[in-house]
C-alpha positions as CSV (number, residue, x, y, z in Angstrom):
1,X,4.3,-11.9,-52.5
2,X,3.6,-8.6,-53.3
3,X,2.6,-6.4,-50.7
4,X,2.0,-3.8,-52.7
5,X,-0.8,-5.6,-54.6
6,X,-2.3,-6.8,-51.9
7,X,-2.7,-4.0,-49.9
8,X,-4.4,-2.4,-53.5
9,X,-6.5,-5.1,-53.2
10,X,-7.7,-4.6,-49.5
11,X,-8.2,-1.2,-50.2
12,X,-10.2,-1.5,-53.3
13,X,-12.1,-4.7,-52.4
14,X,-13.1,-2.1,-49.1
15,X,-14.2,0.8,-51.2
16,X,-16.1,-1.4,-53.9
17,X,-18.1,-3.5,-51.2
18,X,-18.7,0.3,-49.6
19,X,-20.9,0.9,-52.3
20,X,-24.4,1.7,-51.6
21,X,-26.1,-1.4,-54.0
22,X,-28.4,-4.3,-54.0
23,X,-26.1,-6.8,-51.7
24,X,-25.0,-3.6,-49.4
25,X,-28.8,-3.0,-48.6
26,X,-29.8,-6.7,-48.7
27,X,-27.0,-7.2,-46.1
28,X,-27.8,-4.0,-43.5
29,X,-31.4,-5.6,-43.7
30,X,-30.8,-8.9,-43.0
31,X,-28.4,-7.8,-39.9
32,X,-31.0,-5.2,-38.9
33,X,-34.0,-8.1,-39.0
34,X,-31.9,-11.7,-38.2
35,X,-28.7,-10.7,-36.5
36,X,-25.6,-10.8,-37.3
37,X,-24.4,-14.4,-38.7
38,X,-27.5,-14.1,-41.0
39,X,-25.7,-10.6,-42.3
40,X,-22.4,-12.1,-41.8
41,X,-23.7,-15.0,-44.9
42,X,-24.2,-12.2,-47.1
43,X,-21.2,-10.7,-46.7
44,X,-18.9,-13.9,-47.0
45,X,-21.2,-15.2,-50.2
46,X,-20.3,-11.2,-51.9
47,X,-16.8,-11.7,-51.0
48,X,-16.3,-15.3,-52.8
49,X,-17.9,-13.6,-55.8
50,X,-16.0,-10.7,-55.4
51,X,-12.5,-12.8,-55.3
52,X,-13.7,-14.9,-58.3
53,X,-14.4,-12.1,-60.5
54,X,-11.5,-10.5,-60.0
55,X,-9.3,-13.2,-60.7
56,X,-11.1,-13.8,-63.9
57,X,-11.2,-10.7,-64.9
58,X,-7.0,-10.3,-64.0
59,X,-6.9,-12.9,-66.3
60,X,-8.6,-11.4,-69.3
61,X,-12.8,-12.5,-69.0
62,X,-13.6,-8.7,-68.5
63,X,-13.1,-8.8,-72.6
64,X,-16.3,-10.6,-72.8
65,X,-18.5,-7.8,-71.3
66,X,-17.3,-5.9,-74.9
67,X,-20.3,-6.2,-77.4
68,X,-23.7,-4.7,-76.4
69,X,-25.4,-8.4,-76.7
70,X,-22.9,-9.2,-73.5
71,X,-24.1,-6.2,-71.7
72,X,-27.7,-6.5,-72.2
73,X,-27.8,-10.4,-71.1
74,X,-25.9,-9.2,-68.1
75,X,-28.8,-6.4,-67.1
76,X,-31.4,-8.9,-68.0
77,X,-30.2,-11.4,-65.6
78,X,-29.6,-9.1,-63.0
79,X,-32.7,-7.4,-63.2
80,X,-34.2,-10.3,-62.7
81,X,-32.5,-11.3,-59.5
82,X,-32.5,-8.4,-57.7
83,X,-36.6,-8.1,-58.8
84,X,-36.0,-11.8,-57.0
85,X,-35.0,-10.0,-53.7
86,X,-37.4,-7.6,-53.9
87,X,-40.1,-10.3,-54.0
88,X,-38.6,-12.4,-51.6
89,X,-39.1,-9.5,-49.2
90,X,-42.5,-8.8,-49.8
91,X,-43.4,-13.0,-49.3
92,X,-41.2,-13.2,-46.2
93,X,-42.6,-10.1,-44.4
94,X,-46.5,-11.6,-45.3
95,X,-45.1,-14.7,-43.8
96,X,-44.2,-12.7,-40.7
97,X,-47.4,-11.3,-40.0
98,X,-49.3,-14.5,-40.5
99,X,-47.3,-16.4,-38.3
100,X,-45.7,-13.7,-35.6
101,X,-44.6,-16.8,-33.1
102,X,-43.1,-18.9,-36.1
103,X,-39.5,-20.5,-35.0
104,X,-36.4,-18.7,-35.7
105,X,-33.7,-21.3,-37.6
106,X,-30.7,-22.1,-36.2
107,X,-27.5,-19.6,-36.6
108,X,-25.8,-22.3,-39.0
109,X,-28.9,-22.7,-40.8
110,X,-29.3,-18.6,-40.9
111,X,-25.9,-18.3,-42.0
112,X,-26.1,-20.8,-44.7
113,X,-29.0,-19.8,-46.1
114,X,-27.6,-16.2,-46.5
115,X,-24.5,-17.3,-48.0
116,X,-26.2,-19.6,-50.6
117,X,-28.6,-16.3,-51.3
118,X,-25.7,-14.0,-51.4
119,X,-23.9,-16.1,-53.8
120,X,-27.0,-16.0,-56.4
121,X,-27.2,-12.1,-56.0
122,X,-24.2,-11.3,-56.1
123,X,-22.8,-13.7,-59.4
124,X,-26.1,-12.2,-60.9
125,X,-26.0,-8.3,-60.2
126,X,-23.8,-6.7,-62.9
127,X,-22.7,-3.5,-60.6
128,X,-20.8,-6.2,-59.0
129,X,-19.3,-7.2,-62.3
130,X,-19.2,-3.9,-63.8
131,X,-17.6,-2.4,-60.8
132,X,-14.6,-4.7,-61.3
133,X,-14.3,-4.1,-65.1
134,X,-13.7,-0.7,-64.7
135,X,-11.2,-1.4,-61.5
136,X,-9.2,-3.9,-63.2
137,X,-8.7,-1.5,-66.2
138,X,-7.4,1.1,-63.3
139,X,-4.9,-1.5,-61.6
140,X,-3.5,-2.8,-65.3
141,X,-1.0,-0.6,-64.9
142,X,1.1,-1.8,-61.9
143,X,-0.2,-5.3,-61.7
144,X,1.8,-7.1,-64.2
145,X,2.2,-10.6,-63.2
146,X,0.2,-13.5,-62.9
147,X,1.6,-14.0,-59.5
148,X,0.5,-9.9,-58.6
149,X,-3.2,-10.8,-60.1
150,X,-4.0,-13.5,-58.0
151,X,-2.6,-11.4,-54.9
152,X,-4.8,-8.4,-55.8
153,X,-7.4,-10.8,-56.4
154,X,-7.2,-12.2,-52.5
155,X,-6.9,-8.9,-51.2
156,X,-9.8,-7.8,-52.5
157,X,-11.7,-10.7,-50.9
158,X,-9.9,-9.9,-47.5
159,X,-11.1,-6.1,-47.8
160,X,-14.8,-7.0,-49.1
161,X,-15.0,-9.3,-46.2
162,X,-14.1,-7.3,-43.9
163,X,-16.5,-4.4,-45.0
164,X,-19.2,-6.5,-44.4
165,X,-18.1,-8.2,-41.3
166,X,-18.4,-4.1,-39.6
167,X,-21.8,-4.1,-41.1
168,X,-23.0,-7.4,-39.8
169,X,-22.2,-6.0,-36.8
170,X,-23.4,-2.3,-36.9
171,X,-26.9,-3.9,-38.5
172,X,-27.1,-6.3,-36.0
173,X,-26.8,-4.0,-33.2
174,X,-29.3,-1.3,-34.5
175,X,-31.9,-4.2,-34.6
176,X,-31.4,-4.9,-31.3
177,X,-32.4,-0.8,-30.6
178,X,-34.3,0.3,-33.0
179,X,-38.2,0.0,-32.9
180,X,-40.1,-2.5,-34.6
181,X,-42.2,0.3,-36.2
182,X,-38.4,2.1,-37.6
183,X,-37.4,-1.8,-38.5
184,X,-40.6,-2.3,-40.6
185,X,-40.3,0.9,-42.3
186,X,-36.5,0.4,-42.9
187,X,-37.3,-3.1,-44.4
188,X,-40.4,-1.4,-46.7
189,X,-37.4,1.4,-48.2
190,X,-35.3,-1.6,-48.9
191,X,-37.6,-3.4,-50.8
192,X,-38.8,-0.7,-52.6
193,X,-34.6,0.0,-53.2
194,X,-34.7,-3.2,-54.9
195,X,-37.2,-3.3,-57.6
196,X,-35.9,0.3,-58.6
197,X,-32.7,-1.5,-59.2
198,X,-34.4,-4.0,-61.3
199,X,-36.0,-1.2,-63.3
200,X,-33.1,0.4,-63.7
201,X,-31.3,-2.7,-65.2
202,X,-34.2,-4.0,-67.5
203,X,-34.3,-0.2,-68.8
204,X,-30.2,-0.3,-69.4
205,X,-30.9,-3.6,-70.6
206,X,-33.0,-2.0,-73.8
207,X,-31.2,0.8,-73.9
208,X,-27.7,-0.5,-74.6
């Protein structure tokens, strides 16, 4: 094993989930409003789709984001899902208010349904893929070996996970002390983050 790689790998896979994006703020919202295995399924679902992009592009898929067609397909798609999160927000925070006393889901069930919303998100928002594009290009020049890639590649699913394992907690615990008033406000900015994002990307999208 290469040590070396790896620790490149926990150190960038840190530093790229660090990013202020889409699943960053989708996960410090969901810690700040469900708690922290709901926050927790967001992190774990960005760090499979971190790990799997990385591996495929050590292994030469980043070529594909080459031609402007690529590029634009990619914006389009992630335009529309994080436009997706940004709706979801506004349906689940009417919900909310209509029914106040409604059950909370189990913690499995909270986790799960995170993770399988994280997954979506994340495989569909191009930073993400972008992001490791230009990375990969970076660390070509003292990852050599197959053997090096796929250690890079697991590093950087260590070091994304455990990014978002300190938010999970850090969002969890400010929803536990911050006012309802500061949580609904917090949760308004966030959707409002999202369907500039979505903007953004359909306007890239015609622009490329």
């Amino acid at each position: 094993m290469s040590y070396t790689a790896l620790a490149a790998g926990v150190g960038f896979g840190f530093l790229i989930a660090a990013q202020v994006g889409p699943i960053w703020i989708l996960a410090l919202r969901t810690g700040i409003q469900a708690g922290f295995a709901a926050s927790f399924g967001i992190g774990v679902g960005a760090a499979i789709i971190d790990t799997i992009y990385c591996v495929l592009g050590a292994l030469g898929a980043a070529a594909l984001l080459a031609t402007p067609n690529s590029q634009r397909v990619v914006s389009i798609t992630g335009s529309l899902a994080i436009a997706y999160l940004g709706a979801r927000s506004i349906i689940r925070t009417r919900s909310k208010k209509k029914n106040p006393e409604e059950s909370e889901s189990s913690t499995t069930e909270t986790f799960m349904r995170s993770l399988r919303l994280s997954l979506f998100a994340t495989a569909a928002n191009p930073f993400t893929i972008i992001s490791w594009v230009a990375l990969l290009a970076a660390a070509s020049t003292y990852i050599h070996t197959t053997i090096e890639k796929v250690t890079f590649a697991c590093g950087v699913g260590v070091g994304s996970l455990t990014f978002f394992f300190a938010l999970a907690l850090v969002s969890a615990q400010l929803g536990k002390r911050l006012r309802p008033l500061l949580i609904e406000w917090i949760d308004r900015v966030a959707t409002a983050l999202f369907f500039i994002f979505a903007v953004a990307l359909a306007y890239r999208a015609f622009t490329i």
